[in-house]
Backbone atoms as SQL, in Angstrom:
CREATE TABLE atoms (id INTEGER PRIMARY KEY, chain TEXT, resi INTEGER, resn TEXT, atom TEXT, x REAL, y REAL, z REAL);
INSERT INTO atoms VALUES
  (1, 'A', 1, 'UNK', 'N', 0.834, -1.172, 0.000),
  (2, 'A', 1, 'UNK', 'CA', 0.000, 0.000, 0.000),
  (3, 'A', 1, 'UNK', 'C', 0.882, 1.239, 0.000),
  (4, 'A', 2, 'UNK', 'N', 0.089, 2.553, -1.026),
  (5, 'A', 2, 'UNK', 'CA', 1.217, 3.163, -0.834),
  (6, 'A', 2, 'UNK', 'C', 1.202, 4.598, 0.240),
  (7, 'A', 3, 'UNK', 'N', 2.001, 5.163, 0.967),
  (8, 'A', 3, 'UNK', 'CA', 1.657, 5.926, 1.990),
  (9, 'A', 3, 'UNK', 'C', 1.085, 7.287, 1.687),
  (10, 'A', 4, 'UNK', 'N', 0.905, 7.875, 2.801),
  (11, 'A', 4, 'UNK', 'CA', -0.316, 8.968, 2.690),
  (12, 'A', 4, 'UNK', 'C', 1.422, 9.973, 1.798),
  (13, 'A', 5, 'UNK', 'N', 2.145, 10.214, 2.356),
  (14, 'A', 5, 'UNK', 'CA', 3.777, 10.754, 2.479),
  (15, 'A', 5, 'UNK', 'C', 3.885, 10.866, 1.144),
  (16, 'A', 6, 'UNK', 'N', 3.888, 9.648, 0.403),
  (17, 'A', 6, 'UNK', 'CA', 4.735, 9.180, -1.384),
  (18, 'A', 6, 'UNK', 'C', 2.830, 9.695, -1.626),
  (19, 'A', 7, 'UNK', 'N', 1.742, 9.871, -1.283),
  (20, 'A', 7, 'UNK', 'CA', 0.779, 10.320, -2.382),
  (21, 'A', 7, 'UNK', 'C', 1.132, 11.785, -2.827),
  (22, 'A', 8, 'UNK', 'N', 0.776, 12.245, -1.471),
  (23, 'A', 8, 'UNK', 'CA', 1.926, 13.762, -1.372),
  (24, 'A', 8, 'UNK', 'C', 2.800, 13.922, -2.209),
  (25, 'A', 9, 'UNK', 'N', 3.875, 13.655, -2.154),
  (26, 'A', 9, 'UNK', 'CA', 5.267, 13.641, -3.127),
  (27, 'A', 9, 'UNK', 'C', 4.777, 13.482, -3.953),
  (28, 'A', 10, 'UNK', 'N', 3.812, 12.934, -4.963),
  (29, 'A', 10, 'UNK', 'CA', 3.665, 13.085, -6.260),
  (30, 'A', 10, 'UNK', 'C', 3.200, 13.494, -6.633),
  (31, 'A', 11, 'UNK', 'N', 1.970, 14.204, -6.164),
  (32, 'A', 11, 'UNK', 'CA', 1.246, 15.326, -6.477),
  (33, 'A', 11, 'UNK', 'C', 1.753, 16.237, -6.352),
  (34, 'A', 12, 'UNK', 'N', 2.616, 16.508, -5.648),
  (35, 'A', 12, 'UNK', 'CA', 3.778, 17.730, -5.247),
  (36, 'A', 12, 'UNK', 'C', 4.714, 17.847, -7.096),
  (37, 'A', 13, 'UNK', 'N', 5.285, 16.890, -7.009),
  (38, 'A', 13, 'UNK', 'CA', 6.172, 16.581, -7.908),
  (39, 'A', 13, 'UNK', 'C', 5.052, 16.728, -9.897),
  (40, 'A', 14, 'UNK', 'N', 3.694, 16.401, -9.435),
  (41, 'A', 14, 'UNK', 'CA', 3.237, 16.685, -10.643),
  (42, 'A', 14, 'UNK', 'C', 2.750, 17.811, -10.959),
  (43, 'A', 15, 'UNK', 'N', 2.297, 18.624, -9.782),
  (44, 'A', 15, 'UNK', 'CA', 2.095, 20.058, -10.470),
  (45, 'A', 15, 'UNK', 'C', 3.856, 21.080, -10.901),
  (46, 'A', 16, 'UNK', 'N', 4.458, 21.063, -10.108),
  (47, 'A', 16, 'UNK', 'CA', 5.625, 20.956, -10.341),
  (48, 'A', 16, 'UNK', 'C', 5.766, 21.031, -12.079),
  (49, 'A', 17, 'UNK', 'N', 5.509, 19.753, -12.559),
  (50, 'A', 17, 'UNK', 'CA', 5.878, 19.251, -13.696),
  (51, 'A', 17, 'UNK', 'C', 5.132, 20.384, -14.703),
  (52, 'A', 18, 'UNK', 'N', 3.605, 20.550, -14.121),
  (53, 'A', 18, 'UNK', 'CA', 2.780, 21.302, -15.075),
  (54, 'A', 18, 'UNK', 'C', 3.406, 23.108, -14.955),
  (55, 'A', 19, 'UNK', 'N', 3.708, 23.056, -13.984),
  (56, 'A', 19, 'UNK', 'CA', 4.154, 24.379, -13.854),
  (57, 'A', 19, 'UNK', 'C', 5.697, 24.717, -14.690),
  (58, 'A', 20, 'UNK', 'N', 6.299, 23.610, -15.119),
  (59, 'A', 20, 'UNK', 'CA', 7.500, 23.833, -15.693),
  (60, 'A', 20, 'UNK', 'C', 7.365, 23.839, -17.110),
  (61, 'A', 21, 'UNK', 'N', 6.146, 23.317, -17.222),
  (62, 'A', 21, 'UNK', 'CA', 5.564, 23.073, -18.716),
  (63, 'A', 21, 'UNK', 'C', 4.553, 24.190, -19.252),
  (64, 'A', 22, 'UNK', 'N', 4.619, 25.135, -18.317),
  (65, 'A', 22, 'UNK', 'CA', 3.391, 25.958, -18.689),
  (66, 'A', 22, 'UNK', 'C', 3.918, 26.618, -19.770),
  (67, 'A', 23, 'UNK', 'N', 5.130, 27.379, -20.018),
  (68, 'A', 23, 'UNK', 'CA', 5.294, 28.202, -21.093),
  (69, 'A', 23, 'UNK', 'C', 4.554, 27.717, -22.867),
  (70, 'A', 24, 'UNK', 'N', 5.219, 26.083, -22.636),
  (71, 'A', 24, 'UNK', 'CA', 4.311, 25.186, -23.948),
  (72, 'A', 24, 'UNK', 'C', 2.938, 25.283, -23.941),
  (73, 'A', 25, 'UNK', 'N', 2.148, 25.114, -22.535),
  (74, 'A', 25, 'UNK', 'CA', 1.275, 24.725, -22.435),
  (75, 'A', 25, 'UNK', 'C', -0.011, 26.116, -22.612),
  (76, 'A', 26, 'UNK', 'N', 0.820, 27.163, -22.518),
  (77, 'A', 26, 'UNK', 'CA', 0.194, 28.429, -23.320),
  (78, 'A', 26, 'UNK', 'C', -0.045, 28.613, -24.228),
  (79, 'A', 27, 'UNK', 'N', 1.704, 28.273, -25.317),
  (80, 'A', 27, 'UNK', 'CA', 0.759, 28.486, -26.446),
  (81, 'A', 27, 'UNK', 'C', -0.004, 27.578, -27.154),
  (82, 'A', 28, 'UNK', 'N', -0.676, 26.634, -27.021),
  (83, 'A', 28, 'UNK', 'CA', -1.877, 25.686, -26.978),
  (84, 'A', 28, 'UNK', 'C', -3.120, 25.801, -26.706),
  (85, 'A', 29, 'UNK', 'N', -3.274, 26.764, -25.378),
  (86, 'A', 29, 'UNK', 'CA', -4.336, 27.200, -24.866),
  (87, 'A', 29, 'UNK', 'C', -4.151, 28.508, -23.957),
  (88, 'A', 30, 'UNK', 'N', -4.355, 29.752, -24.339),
  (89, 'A', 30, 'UNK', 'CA', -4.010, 30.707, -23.911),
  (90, 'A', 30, 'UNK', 'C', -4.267, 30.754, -22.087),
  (91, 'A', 31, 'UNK', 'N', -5.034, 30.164, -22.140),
  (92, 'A', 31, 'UNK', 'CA', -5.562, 30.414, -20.638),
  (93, 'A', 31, 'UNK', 'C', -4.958, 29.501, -19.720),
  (94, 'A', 32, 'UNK', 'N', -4.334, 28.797, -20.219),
  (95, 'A', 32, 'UNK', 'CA', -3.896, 27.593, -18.972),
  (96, 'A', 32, 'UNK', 'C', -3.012, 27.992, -17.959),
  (97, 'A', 33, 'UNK', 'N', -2.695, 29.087, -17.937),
  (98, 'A', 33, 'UNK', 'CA', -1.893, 29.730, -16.678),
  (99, 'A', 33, 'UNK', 'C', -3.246, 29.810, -15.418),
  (100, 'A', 34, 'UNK', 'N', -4.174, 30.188, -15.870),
  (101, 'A', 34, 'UNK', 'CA', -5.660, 31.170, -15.274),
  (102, 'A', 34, 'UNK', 'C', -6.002, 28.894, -14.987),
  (103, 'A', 35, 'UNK', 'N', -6.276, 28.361, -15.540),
  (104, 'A', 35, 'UNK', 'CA', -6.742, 26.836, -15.347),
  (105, 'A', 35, 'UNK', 'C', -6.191, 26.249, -14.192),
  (106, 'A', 36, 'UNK', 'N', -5.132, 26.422, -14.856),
  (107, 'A', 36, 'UNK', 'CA', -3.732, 25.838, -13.715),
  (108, 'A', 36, 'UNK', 'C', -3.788, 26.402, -12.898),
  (109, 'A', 37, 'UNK', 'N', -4.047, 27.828, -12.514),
  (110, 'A', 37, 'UNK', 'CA', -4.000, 28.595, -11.120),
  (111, 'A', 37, 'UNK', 'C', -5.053, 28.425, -10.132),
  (112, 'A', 38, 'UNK', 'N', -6.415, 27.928, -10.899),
  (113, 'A', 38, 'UNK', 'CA', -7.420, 27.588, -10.337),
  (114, 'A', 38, 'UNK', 'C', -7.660, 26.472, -10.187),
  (115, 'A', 39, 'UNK', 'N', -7.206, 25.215, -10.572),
  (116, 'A', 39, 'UNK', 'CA', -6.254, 23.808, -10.334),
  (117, 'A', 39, 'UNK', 'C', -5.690, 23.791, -9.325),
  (118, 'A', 40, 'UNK', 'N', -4.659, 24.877, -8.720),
  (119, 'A', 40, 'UNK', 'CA', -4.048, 24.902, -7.802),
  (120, 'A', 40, 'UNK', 'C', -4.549, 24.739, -6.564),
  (121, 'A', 41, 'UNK', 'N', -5.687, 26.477, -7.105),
  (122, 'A', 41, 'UNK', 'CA', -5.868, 27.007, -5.881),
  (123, 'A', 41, 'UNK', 'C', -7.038, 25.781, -4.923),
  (124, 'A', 42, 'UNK', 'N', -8.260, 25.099, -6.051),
  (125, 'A', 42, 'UNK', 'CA', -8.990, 23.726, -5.500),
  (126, 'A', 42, 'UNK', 'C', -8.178, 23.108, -4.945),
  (127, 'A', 43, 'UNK', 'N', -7.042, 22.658, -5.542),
  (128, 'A', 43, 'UNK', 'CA', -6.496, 21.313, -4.920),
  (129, 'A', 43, 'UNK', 'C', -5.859, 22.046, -3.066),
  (130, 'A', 44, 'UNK', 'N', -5.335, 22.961, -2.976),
  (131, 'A', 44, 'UNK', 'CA', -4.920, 23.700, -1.890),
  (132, 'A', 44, 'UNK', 'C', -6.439, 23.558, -1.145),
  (133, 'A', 45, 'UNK', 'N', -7.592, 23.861, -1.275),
  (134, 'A', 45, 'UNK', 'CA', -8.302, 24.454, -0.501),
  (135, 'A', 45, 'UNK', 'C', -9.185, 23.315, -0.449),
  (136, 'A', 46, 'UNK', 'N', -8.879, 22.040, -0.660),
  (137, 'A', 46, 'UNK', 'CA', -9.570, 20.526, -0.687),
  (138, 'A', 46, 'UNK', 'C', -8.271, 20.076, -0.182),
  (139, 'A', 47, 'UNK', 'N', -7.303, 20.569, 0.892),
  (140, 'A', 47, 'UNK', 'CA', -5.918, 19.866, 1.430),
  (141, 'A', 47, 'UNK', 'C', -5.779, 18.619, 0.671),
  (142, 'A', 48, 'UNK', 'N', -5.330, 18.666, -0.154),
  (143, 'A', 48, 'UNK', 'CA', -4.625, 18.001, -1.761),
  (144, 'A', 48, 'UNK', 'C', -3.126, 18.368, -1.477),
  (145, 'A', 49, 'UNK', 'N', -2.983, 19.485, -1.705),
  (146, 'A', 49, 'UNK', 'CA', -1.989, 20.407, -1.608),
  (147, 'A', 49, 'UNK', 'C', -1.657, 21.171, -0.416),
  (148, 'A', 50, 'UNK', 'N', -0.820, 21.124, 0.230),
  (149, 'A', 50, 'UNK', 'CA', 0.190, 21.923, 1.171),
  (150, 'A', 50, 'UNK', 'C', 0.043, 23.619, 0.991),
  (151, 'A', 51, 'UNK', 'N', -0.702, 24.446, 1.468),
  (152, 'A', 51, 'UNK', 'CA', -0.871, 25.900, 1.455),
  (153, 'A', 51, 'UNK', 'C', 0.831, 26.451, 0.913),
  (154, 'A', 52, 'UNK', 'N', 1.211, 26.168, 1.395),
  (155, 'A', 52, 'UNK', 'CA', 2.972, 26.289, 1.628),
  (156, 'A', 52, 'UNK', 'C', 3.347, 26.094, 0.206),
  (157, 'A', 53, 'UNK', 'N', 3.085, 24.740, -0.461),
  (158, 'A', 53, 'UNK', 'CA', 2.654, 24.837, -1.988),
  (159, 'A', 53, 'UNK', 'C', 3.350, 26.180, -3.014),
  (160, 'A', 54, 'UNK', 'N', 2.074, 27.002, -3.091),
  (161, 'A', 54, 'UNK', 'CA', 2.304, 28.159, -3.824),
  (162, 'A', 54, 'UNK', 'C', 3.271, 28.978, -3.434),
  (163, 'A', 55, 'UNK', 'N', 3.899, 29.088, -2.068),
  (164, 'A', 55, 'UNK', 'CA', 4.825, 29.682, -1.690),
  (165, 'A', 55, 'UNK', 'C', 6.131, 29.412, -2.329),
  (166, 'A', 56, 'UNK', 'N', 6.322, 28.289, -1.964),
  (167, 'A', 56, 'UNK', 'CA', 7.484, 27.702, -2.744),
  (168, 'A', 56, 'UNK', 'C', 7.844, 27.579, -3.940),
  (169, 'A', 57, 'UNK', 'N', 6.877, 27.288, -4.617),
  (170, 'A', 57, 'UNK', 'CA', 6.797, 27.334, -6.496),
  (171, 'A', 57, 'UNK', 'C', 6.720, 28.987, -7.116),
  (172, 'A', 58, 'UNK', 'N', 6.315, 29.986, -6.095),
  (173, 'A', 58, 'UNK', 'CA', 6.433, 31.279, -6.748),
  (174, 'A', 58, 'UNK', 'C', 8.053, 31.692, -6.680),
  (175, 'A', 59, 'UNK', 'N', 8.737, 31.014, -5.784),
  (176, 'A', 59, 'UNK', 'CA', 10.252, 31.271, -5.466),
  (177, 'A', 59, 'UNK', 'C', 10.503, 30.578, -6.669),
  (178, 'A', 60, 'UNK', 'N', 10.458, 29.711, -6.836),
  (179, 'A', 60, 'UNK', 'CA', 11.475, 28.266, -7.889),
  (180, 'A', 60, 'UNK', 'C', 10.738, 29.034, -9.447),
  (181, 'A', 61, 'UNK', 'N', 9.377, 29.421, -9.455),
  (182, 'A', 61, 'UNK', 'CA', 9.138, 29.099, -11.158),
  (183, 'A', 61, 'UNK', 'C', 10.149, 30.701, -12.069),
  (184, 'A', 62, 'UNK', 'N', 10.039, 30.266, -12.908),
  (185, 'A', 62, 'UNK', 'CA', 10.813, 31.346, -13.809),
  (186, 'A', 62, 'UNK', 'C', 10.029, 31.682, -15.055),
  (187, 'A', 63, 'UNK', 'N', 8.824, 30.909, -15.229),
  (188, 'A', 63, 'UNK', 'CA', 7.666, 31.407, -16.255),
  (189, 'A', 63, 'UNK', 'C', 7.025, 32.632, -15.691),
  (190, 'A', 64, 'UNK', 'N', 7.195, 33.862, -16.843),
  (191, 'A', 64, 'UNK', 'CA', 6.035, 34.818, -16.154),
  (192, 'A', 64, 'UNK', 'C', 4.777, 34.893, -16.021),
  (193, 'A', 65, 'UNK', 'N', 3.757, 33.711, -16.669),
  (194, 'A', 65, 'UNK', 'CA', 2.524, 33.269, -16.730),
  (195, 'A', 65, 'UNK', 'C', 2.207, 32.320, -15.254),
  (196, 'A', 66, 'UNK', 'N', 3.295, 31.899, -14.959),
  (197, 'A', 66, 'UNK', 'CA', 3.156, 31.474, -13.657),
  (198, 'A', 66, 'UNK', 'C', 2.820, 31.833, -12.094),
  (199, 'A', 67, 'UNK', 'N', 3.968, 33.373, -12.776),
  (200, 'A', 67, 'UNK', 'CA', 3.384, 34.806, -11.396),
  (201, 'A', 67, 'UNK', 'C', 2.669, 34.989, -11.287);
């Protein structure tokens, strides 16, 4: 079975992924910064996600669609 810890970590690790991908993932669909942010903000406010979350990824990302 796998732990509550490693579900975490990968959901951690997959928005992560989408957030590193957003620059592509714009020009595809203009809005997916605004999707993704509201993706976020559900999964945060359904404790999915770690509040702390967005804190950390506004330090690390380097897309300006991400700010």
């Amino acid at each position: 079975m796998i732990s509550f810890e490693v579900l975490v970590l990968c959901l951690l690790t997959a928005f992560e992924v989408l957030l590193k991908n957003l620059p592509d993932l714009v020009l595809d669909t203009p809005d997916a910064a605004t999707v993704l942010g509201n993706f976020i903000a559900r999964a945060v406010a359904d404790d999915c996600l770690p509040p702390k979350f967005v804190q950390i990824c506004k330090d690390k990302v380097t897309c300006d669609h991400a700010r």
